[in-house]
N, C-alpha and C positions, 0 to 999 in steps of 0.2 A: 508327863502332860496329863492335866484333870479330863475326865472323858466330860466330852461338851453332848448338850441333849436340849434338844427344841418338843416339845410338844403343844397341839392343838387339841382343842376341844370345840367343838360346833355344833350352836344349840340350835335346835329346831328353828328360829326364829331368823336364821342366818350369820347371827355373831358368831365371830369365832375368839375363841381366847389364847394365845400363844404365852407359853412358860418358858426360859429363856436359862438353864444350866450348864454353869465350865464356864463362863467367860467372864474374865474380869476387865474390868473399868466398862471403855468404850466399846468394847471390841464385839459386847451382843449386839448393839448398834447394827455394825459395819455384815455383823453374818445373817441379820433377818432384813435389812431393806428390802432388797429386788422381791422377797417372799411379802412383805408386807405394800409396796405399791402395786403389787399385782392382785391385792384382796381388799384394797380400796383404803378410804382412810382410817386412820389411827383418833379414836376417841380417846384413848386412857393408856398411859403408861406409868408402870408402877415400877420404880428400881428395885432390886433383893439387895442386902448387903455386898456379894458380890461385883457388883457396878461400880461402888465404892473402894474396891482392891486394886491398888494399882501395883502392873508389873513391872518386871526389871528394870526394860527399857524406859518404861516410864517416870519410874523412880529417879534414876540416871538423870534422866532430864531434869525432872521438879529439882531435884538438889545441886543442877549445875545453874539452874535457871535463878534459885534464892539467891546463890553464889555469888552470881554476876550481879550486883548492883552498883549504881554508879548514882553519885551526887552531885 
């Protein structure tokens, strides 16, 4: 398992910038909510490559789901 790492940065001004490592696809999503509605709303989100990796499970699914088509 990739080690997963959140970091902040917060400028004098008040913003703060959250950096988002280890998690692939959704799944930085699901680990910074509750941290991110507790410091108000979200201006700008930027995906890494990362976001775009999808895991096992996921896979699993995309490829049973292409699978399954019906006419």
């Amino acid at each position: 398992m990739p080690q997963r790492t959140l970091r902040f940065k917060i400028y004098q001004n008040g913003r703060v910038e959250e950096t988002v490592e280890g998690f692939n696809g959704d799944a930085c999503n699901s680990a910074t909510k509750n941290i991110e509605d507790a410091l108000g709303e979200v201006k700008v989100k930027n995906k890494t490559s990362e976001a775009f990796v999808l895991n096992q499970s996921e896979k699993s699914n995309q490829i049973n789901n292409e699978s399954n088509v019906t006419l």
